[in-house]
C-alpha positions in Angstrom: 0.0 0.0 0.0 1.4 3.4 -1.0 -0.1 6.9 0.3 -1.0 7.5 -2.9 -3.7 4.7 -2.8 -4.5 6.2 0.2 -8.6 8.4 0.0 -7.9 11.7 0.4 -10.3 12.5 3.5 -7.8 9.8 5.6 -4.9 10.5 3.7 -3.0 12.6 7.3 -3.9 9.1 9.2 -1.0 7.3 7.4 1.6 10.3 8.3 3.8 10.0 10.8 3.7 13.1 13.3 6.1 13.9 16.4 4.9 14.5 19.7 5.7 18.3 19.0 3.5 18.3 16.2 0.5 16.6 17.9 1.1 18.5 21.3 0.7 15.9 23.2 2.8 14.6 26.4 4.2 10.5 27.0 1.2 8.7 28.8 2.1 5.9 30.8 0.1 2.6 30.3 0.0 -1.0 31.7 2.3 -2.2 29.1 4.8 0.8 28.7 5.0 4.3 28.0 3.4 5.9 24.7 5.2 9.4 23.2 2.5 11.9 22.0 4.3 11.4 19.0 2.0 8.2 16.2 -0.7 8.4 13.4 -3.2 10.2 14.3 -6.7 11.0 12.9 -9.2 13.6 14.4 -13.1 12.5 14.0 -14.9 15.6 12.7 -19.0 14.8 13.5 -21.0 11.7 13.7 -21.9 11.3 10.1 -18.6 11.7 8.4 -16.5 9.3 11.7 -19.3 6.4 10.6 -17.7 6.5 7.0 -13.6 7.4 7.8 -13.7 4.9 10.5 -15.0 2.6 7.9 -12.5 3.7 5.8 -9.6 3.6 8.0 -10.5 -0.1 8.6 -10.7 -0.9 4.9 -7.3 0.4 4.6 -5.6 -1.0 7.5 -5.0 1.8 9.5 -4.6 -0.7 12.7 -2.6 -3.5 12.2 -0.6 -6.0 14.2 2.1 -3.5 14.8 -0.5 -0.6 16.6 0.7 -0.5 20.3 -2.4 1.0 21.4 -5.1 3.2 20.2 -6.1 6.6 22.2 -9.3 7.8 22.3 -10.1 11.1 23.3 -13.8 12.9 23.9 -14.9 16.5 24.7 -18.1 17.3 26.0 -19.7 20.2 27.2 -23.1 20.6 29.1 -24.3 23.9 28.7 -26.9 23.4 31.7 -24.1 23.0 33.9 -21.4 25.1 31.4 -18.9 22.6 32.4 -16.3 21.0 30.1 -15.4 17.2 30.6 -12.6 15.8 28.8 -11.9 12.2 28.8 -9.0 10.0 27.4 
């Protein structure tokens, strides 16, 4: 598989980016630690992460060589006007 075979709308997934570039700091898990640096992809709204996660699967974006898979969630409940961030 080559980037160029790669769709367009997942096309960043596949592109290796430094822990400077993603801003994120080393998180320490049961099996090791993680950088903040990996392929990352940002889910944009519910319709669209259905068909890039869909996507991402058809093109192999986890494999037997992913270490782990991060997940993180904002919410925010204006009733409240509290933020909750979850990883």
């Amino acid at each position: 598989m080559t980037l160029s075979t790669i769709p367009d709308g997942i096309k960043q997934a596949f592109e290796f980016q430094t822990d400077a570039q993603t801003d994120e700091i080393i998180y320490a898990g049961n099996y090791g630690l993680y950088t903040g640096s990996g392929f990352v992809f940002d889910l944009k709204n519910h319709d669209q992460a259905n068909l890039d996660i869909q996507s991402l699967r058809d093109n192999s974006w986890i494999d037997s060589k992913t270490r782990g898979v991060f997940i993180d969630c904002t919410f925010y409940n204006s009733n409240l006007a509290a933020w909750l961030v979850s990883r």
